[in-house]
KEBASE-127366 format. One record per residue: chain; x, y negated, z negated of N, C-alpha, C in turn; residue in one letter; residue number from 1. Coordinates in pm, whole numbers, padded with zeros to 5 digits. Layout:
<sites>
<site><nudo>A</nudo><n_c1>X</n_c1><n_c2>Y</n_c2><n_c3>Z</n_c3><ca_c1>X</ca_c1><ca_c2>Y</ca_c2><ca_c3>Z</ca_c3><c_c1>X</c_c1><c_c2>Y</c_c2><c_c3>Z</c_c3><fimar>a</fimar><martor>NUM</martor></site>
...
</sites>
This chain:
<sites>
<site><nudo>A</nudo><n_c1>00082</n_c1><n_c2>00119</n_c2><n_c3>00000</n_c3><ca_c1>00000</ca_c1><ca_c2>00000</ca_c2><ca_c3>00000</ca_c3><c_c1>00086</c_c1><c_c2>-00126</c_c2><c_c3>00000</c_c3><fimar>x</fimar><martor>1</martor></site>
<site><nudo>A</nudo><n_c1>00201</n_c1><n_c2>-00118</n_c2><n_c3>-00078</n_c3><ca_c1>00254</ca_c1><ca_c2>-00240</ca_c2><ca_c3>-00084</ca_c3><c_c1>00387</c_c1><c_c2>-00199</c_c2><c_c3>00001</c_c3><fimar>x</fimar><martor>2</martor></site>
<site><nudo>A</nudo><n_c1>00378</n_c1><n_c2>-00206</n_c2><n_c3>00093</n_c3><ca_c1>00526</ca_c1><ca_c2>-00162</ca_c2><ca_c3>00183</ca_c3><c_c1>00614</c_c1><c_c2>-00247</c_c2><c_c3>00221</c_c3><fimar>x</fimar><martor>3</martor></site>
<site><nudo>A</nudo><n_c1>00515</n_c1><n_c2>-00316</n_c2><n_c3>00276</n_c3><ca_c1>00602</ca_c1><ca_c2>-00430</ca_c2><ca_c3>00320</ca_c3><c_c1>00597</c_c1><c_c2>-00621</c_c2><c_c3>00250</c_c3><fimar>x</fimar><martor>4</martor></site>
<site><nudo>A</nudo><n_c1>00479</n_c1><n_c2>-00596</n_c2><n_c3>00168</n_c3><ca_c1>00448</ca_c1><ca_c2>-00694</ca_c2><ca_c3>00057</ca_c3><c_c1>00353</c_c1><c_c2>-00816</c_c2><c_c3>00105</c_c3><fimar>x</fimar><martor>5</martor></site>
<site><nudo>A</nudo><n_c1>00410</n_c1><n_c2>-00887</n_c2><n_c3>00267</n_c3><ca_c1>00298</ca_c1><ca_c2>-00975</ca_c2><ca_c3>00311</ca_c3><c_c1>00336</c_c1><c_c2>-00894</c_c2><c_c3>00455</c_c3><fimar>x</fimar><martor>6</martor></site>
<site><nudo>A</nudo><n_c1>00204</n_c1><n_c2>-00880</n_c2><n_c3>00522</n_c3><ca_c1>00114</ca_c1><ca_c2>-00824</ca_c2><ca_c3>00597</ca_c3><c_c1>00063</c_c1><c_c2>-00954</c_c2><c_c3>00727</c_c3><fimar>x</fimar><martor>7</martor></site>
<site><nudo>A</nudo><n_c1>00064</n_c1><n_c2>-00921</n_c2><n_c3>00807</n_c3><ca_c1>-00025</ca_c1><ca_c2>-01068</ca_c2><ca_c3>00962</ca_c3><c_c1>-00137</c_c1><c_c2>-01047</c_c2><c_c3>00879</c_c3><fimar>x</fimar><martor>8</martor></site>
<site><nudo>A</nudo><n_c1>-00210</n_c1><n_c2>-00994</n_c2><n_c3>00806</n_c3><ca_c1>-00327</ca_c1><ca_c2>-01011</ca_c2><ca_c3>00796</ca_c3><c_c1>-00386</c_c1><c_c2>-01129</c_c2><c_c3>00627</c_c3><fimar>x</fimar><martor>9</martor></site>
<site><nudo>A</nudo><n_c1>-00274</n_c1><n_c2>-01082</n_c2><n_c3>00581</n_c3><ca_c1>-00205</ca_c1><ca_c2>-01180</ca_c2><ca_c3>00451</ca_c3><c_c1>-00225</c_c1><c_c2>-01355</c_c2><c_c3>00519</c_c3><fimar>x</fimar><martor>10</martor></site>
<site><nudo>A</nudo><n_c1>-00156</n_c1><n_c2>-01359</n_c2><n_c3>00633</n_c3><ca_c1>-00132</ca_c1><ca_c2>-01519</ca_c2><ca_c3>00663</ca_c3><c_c1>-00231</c_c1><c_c2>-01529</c_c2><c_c3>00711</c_c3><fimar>x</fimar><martor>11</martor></site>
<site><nudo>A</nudo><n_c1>-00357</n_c1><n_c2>-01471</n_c2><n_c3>00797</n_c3><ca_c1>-00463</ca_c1><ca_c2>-01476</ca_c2><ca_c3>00828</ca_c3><c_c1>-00575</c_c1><c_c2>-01584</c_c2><c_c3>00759</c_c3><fimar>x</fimar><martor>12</martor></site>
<site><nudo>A</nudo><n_c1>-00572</n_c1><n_c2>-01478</n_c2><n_c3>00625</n_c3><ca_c1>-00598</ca_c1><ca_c2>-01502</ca_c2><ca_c3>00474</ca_c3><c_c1>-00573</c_c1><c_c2>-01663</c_c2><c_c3>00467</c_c3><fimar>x</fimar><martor>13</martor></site>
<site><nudo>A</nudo><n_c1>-00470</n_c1><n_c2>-01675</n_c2><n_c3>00436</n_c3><ca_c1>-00398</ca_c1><ca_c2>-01756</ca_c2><ca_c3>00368</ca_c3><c_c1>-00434</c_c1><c_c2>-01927</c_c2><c_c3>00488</c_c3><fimar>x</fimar><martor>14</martor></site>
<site><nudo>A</nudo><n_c1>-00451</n_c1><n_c2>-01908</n_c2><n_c3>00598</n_c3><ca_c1>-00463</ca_c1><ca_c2>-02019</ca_c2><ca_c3>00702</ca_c3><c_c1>-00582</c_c1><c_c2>-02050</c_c2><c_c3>00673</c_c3><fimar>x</fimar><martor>15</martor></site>
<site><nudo>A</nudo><n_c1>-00702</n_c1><n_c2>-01958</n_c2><n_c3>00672</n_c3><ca_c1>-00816</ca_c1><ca_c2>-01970</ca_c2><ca_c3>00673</ca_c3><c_c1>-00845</c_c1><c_c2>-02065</c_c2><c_c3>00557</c_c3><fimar>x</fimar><martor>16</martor></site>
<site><nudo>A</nudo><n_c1>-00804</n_c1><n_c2>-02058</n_c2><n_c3>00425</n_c3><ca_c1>-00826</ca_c1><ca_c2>-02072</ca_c2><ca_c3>00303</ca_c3><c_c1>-00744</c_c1><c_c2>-02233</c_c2><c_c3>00291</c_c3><fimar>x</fimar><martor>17</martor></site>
<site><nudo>A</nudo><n_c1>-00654</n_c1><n_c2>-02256</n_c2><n_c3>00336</n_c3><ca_c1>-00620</ca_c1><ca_c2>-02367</ca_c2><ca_c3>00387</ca_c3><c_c1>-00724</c_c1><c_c2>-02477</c_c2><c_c3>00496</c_c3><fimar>x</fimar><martor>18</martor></site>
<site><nudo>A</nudo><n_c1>-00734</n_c1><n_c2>-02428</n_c2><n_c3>00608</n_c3><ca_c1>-00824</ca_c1><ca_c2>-02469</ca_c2><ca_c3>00656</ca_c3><c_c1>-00986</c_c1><c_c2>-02505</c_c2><c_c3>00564</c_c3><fimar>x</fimar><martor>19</martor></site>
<site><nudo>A</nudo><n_c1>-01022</n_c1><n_c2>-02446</n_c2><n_c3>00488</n_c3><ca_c1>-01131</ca_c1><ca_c2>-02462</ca_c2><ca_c3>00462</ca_c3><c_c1>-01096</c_c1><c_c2>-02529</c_c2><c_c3>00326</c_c3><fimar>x</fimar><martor>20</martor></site>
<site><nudo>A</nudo><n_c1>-01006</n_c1><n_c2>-02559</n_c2><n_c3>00250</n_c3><ca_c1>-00964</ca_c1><ca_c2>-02636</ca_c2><ca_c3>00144</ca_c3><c_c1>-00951</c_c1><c_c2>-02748</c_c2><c_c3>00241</c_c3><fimar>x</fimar><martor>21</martor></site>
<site><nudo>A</nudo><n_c1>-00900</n_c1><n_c2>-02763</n_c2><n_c3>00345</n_c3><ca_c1>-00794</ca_c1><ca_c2>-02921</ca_c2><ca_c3>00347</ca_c3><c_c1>-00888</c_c1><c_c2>-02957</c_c2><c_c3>00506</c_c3><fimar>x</fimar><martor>22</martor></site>
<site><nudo>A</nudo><n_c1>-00981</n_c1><n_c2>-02885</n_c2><n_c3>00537</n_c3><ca_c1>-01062</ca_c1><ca_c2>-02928</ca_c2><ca_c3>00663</ca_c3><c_c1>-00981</c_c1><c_c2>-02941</c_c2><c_c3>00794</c_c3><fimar>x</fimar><martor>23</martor></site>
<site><nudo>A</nudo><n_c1>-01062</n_c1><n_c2>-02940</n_c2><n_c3>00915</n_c3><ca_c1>-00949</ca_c1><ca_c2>-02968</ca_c2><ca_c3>01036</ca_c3><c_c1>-00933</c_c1><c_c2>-03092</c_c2><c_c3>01087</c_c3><fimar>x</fimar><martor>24</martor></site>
<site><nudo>A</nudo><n_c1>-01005</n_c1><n_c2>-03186</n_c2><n_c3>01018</n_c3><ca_c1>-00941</ca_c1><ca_c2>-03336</ca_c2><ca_c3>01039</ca_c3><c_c1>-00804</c_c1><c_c2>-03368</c_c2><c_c3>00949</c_c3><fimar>x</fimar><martor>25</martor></site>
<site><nudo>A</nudo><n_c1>-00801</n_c1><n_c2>-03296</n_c2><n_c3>00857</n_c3><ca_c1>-00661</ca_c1><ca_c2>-03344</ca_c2><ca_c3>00741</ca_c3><c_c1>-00565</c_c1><c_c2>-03233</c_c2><c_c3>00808</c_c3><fimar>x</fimar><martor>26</martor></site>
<site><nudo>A</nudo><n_c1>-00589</n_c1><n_c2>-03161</n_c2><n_c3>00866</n_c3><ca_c1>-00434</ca_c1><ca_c2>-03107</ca_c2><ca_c3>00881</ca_c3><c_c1>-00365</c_c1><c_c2>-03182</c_c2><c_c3>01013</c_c3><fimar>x</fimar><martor>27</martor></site>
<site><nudo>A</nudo><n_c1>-00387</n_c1><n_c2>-03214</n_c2><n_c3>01106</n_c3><ca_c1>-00337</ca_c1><ca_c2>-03312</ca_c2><ca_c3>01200</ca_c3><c_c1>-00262</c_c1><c_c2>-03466</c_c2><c_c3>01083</c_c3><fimar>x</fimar><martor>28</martor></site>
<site><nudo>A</nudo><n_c1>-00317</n_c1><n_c2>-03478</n_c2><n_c3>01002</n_c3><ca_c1>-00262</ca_c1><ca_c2>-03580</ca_c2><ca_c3>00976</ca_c3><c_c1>-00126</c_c1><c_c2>-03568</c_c2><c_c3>00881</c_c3><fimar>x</fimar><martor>29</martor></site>
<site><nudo>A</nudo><n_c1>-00153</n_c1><n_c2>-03431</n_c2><n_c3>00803</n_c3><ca_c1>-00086</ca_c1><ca_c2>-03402</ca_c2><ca_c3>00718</ca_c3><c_c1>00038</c_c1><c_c2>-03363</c_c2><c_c3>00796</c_c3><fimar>x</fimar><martor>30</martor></site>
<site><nudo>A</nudo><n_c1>00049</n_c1><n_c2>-03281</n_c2><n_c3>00903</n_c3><ca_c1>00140</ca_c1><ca_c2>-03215</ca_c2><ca_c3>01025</ca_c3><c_c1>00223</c_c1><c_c2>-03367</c_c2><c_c3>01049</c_c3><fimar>x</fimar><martor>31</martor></site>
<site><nudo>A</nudo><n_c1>00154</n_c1><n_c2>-03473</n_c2><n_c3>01064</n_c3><ca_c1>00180</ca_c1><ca_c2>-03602</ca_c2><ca_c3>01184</ca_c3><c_c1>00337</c_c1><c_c2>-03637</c_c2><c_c3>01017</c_c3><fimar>x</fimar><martor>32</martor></site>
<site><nudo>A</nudo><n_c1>00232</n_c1><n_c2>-03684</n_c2><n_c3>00882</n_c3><ca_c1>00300</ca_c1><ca_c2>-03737</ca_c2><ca_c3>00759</ca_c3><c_c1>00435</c_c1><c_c2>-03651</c_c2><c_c3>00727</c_c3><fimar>x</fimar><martor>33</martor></site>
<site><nudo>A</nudo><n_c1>00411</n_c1><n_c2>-03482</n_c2><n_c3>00757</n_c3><ca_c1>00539</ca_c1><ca_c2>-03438</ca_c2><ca_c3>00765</ca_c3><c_c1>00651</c_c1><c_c2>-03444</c_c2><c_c3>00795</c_c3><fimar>x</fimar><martor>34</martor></site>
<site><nudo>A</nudo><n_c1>00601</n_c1><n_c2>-03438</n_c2><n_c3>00948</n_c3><ca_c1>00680</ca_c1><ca_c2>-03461</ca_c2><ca_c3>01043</ca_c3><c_c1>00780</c_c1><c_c2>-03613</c_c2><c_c3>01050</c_c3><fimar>x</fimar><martor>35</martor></site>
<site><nudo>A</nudo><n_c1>00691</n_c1><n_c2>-03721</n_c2><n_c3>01010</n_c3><ca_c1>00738</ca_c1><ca_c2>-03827</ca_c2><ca_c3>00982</ca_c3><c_c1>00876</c_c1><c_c2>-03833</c_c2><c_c3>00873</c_c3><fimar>x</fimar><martor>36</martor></site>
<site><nudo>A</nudo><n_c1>00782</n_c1><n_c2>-03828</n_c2><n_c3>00760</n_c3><ca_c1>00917</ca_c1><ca_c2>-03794</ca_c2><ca_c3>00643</ca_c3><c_c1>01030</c_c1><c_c2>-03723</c_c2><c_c3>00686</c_c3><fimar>x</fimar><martor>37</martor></site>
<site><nudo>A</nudo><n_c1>01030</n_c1><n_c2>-03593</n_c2><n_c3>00779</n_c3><ca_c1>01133</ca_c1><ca_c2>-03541</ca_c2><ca_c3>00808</ca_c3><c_c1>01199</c_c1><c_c2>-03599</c_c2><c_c3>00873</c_c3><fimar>x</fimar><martor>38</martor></site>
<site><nudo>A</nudo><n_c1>01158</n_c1><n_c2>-03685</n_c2><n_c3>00972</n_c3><ca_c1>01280</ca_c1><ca_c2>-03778</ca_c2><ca_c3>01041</ca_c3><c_c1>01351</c_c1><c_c2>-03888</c_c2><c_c3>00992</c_c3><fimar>x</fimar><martor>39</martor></site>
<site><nudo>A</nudo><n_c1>01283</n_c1><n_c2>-03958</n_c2><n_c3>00882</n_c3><ca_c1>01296</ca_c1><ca_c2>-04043</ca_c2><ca_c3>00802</ca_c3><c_c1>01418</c_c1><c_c2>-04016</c_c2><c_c3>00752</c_c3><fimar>x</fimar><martor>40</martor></site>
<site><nudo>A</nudo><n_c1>01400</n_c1><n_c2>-03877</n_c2><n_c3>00654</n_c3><ca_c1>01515</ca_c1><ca_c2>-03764</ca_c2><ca_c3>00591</ca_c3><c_c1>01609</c_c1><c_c2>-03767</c_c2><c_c3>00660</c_c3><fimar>x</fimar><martor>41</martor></site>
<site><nudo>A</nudo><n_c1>01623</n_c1><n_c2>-03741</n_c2><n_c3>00781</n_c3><ca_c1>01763</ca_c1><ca_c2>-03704</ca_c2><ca_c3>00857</ca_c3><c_c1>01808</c_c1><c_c2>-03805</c_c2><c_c3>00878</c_c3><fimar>x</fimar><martor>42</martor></site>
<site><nudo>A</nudo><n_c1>01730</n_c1><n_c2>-03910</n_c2><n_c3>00928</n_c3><ca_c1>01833</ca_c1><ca_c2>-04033</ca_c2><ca_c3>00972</ca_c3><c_c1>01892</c_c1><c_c2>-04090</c_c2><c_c3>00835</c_c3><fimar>x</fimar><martor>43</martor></site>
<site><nudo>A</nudo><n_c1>01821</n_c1><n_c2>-04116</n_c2><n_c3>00767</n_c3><ca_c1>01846</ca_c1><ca_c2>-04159</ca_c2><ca_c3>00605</ca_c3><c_c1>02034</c_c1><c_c2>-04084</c_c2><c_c3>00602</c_c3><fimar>x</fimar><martor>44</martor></site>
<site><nudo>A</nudo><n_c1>02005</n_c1><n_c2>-03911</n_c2><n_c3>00592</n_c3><ca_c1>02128</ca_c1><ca_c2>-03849</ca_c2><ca_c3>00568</ca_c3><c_c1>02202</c_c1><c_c2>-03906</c_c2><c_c3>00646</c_c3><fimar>x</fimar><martor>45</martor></site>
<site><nudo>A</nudo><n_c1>02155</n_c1><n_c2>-03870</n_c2><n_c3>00785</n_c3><ca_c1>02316</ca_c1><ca_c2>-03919</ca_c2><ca_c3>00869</ca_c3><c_c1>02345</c_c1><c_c2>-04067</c_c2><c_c3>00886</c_c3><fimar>x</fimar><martor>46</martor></site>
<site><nudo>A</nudo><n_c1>02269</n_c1><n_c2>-04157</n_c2><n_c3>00814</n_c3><ca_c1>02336</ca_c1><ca_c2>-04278</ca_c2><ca_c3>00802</ca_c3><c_c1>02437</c_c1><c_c2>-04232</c_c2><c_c3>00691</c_c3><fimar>x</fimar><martor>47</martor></site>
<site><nudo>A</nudo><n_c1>02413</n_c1><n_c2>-04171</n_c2><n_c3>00584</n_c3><ca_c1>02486</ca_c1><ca_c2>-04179</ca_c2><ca_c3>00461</ca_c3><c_c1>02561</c_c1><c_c2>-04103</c_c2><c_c3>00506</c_c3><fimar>x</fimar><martor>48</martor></site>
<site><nudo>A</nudo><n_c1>02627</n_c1><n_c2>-04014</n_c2><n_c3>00586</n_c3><ca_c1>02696</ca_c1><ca_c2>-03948</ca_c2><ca_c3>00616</ca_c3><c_c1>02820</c_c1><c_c2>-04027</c_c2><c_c3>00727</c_c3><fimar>x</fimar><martor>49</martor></site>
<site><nudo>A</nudo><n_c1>02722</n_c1><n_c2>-04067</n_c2><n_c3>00789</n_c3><ca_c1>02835</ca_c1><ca_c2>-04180</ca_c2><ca_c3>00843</ca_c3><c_c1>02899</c_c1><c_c2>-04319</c_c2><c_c3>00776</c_c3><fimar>x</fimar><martor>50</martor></site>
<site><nudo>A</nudo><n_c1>02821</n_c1><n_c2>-04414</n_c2><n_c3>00686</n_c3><ca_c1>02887</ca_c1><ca_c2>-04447</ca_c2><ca_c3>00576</ca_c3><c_c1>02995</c_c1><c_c2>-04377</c_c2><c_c3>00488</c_c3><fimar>x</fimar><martor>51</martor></site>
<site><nudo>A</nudo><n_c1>02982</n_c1><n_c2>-04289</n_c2><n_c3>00472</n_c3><ca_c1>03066</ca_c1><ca_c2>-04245</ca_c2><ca_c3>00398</ca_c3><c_c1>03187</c_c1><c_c2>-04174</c_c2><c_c3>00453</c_c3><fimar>x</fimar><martor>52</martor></site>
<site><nudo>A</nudo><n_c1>03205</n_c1><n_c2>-04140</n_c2><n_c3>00602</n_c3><ca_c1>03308</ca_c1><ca_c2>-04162</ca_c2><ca_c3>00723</ca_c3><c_c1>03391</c_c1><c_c2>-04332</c_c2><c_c3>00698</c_c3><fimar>x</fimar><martor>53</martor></site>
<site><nudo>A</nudo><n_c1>03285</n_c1><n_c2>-04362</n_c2><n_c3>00728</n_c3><ca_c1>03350</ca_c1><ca_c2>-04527</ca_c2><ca_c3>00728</ca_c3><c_c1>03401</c_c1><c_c2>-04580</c_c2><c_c3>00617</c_c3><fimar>x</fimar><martor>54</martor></site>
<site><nudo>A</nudo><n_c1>03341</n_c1><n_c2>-04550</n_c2><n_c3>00523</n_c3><ca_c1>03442</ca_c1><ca_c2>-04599</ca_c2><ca_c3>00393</ca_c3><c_c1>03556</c_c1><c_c2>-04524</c_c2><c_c3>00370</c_c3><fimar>x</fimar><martor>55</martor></site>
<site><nudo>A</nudo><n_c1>03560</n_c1><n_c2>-04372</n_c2><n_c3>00417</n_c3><ca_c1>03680</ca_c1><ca_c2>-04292</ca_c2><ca_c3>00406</ca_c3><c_c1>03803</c_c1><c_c2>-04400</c_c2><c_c3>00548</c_c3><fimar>x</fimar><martor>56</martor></site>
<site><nudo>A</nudo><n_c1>03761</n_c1><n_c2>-04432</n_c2><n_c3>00591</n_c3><ca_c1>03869</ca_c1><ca_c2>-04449</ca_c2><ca_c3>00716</ca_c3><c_c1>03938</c_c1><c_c2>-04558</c_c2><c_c3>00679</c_c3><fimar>x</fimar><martor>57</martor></site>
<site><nudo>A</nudo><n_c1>03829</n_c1><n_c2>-04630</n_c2><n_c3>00605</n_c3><ca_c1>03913</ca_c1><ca_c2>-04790</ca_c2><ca_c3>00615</ca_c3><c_c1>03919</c_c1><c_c2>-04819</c_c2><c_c3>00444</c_c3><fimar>x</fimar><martor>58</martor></site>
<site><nudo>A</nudo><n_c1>04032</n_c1><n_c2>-04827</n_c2><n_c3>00386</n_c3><ca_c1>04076</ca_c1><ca_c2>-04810</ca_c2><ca_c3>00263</ca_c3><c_c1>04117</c_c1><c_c2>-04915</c_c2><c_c3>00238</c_c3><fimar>x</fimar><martor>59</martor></site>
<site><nudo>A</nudo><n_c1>04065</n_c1><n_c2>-04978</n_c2><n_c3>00104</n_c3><ca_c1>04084</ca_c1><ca_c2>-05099</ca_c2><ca_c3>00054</ca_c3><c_c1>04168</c_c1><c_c2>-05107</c_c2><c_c3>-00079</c_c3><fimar>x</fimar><martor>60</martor></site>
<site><nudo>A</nudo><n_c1>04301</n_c1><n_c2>-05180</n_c2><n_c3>-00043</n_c3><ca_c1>04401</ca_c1><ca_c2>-05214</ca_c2><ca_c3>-00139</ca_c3><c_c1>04322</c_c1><c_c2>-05299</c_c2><c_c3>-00239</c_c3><fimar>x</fimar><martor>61</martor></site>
<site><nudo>A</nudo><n_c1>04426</n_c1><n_c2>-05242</n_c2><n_c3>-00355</n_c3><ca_c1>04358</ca_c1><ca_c2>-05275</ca_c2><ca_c3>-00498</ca_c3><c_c1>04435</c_c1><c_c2>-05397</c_c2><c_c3>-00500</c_c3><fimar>x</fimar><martor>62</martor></site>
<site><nudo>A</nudo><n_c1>04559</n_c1><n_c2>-05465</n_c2><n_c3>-00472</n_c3><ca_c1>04583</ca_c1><ca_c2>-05597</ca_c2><ca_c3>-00466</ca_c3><c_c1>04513</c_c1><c_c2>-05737</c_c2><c_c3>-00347</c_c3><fimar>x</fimar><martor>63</martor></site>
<site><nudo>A</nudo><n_c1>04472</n_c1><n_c2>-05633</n_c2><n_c3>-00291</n_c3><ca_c1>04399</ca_c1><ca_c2>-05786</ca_c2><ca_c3>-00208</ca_c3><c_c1>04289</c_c1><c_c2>-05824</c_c2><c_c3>-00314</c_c3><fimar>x</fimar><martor>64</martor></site>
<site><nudo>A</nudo><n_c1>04214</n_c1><n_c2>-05755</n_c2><n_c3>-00368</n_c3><ca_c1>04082</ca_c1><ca_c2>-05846</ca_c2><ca_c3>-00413</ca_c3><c_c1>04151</c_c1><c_c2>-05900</c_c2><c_c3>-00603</c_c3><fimar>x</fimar><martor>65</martor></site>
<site><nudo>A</nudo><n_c1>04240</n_c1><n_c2>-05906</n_c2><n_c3>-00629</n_c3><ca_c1>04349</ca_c1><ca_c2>-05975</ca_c2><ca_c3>-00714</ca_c3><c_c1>04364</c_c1><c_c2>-06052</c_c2><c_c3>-00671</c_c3><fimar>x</fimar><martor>66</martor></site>
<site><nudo>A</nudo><n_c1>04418</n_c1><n_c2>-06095</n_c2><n_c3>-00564</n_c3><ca_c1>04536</ca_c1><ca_c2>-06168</ca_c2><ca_c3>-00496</ca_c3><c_c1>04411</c_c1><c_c2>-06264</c_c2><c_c3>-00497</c_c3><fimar>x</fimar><martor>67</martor></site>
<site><nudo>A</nudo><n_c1>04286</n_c1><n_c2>-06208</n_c2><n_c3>-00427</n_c3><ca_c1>04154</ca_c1><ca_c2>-06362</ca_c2><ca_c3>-00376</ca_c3><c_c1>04120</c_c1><c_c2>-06440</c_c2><c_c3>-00514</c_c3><fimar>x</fimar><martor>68</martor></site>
<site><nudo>A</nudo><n_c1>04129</n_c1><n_c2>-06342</n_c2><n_c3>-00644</n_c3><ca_c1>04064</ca_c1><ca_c2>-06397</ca_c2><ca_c3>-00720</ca_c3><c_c1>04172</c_c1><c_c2>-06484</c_c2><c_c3>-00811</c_c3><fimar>x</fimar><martor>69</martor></site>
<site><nudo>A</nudo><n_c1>04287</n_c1><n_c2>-06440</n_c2><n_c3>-00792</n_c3><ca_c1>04464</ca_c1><ca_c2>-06547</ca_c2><ca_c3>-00790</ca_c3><c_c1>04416</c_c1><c_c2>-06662</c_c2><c_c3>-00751</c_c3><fimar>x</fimar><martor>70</martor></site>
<site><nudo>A</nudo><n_c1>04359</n_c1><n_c2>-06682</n_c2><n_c3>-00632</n_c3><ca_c1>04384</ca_c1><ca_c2>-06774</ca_c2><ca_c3>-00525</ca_c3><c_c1>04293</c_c1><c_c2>-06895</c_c2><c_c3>-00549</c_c3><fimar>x</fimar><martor>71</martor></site>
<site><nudo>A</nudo><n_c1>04134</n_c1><n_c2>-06810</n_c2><n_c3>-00647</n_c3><ca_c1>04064</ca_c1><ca_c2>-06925</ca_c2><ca_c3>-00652</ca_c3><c_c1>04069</c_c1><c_c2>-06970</c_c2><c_c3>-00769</c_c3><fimar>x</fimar><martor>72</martor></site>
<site><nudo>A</nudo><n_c1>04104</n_c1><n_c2>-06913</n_c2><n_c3>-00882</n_c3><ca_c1>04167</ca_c1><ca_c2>-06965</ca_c2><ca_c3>-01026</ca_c3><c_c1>04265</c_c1><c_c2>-07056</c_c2><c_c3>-01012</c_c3><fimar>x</fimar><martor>73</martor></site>
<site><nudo>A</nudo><n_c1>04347</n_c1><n_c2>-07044</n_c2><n_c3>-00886</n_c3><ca_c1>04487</ca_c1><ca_c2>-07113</ca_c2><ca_c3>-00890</ca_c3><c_c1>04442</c_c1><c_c2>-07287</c_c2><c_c3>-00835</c_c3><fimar>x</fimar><martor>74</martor></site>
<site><nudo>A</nudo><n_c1>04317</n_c1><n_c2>-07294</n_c2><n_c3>-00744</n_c3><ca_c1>04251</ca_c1><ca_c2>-07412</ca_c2><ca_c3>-00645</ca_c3><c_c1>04152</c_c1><c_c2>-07483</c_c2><c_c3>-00787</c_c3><fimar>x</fimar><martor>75</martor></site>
<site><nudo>A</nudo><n_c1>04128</n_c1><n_c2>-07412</n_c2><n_c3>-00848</n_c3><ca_c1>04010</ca_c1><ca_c2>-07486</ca_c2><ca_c3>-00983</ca_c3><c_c1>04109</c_c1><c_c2>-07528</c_c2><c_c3>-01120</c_c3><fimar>x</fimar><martor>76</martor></site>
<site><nudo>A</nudo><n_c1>04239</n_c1><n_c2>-07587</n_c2><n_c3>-01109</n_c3><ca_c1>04301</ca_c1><ca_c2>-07582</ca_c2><ca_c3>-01203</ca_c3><c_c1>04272</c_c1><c_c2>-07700</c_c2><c_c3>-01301</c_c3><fimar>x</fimar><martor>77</martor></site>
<site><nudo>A</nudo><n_c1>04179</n_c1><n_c2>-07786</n_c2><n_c3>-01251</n_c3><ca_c1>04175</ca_c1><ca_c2>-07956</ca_c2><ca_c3>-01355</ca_c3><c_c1>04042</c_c1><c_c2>-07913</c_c2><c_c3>-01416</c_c3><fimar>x</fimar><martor>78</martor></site>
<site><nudo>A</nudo><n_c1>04036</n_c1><n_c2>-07899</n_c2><n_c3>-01550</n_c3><ca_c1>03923</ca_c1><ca_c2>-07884</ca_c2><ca_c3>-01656</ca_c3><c_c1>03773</c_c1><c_c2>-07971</c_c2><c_c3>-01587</c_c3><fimar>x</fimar><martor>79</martor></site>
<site><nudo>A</nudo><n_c1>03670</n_c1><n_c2>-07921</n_c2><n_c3>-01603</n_c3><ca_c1>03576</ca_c1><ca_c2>-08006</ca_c2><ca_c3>-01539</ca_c3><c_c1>03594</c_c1><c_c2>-08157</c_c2><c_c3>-01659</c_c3><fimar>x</fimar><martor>80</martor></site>
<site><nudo>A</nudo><n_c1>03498</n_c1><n_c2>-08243</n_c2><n_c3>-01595</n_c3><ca_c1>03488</ca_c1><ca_c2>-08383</ca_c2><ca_c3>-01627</ca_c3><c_c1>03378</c_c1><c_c2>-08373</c_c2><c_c3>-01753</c_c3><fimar>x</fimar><martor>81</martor></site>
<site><nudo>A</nudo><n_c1>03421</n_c1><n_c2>-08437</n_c2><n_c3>-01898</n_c3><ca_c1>03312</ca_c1><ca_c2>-08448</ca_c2><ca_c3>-01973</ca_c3><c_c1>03205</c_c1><c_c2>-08502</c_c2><c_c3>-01886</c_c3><fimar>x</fimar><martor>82</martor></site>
<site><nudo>A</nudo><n_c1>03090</n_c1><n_c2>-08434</n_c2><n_c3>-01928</n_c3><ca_c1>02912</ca_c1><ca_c2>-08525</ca_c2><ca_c3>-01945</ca_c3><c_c1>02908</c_c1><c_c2>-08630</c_c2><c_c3>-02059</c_c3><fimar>x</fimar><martor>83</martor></site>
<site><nudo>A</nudo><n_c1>02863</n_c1><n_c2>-08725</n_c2><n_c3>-01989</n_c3><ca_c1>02837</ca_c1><ca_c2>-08896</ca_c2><ca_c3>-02101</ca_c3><c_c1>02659</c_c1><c_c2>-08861</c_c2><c_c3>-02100</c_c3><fimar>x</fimar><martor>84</martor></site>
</sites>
């Protein structure tokens, strides 16, 4: 009886019972919302996947962003002006 565990006649079952829970106007839409999110998903990844190419390639020295903040401490050196 249990040989093979799910059976074509199992998913039969199982579509029908769907169908008649979720009607045949909601599954077109639900199929369309899937489908959507899933592309959403991938591009999402392979942006982040390619970001994260791009930050590997181009490597940022730990003395340049020192050196900028040297540069503007060094240009602001006269105390501001009392307020009267």
């Amino acid at each position: 009886m249990l040989r093979n565990g799910l059976e074509p006649w199992h998913l039969l079952v199982v579509a029908i019972m769907v169908i008649l829970l979720f009607g045949s106007k909601k599954l077109p839409e639900a199929a369309r919302g899937l489908g959507k999110s899933m592309r959403i998903l991938k591009s999402e990844a392979k942006a982040m996947k390619e970001e994260g190419n791009v930050a590997e390639s181009v490597p940022v020295h730990p003395t340049a962003v020192h050196t900028s903040t040297e540069s503007l401490a060094a240009t602001n050196t006269e105390p501001p002006a009392p307020a009267h």
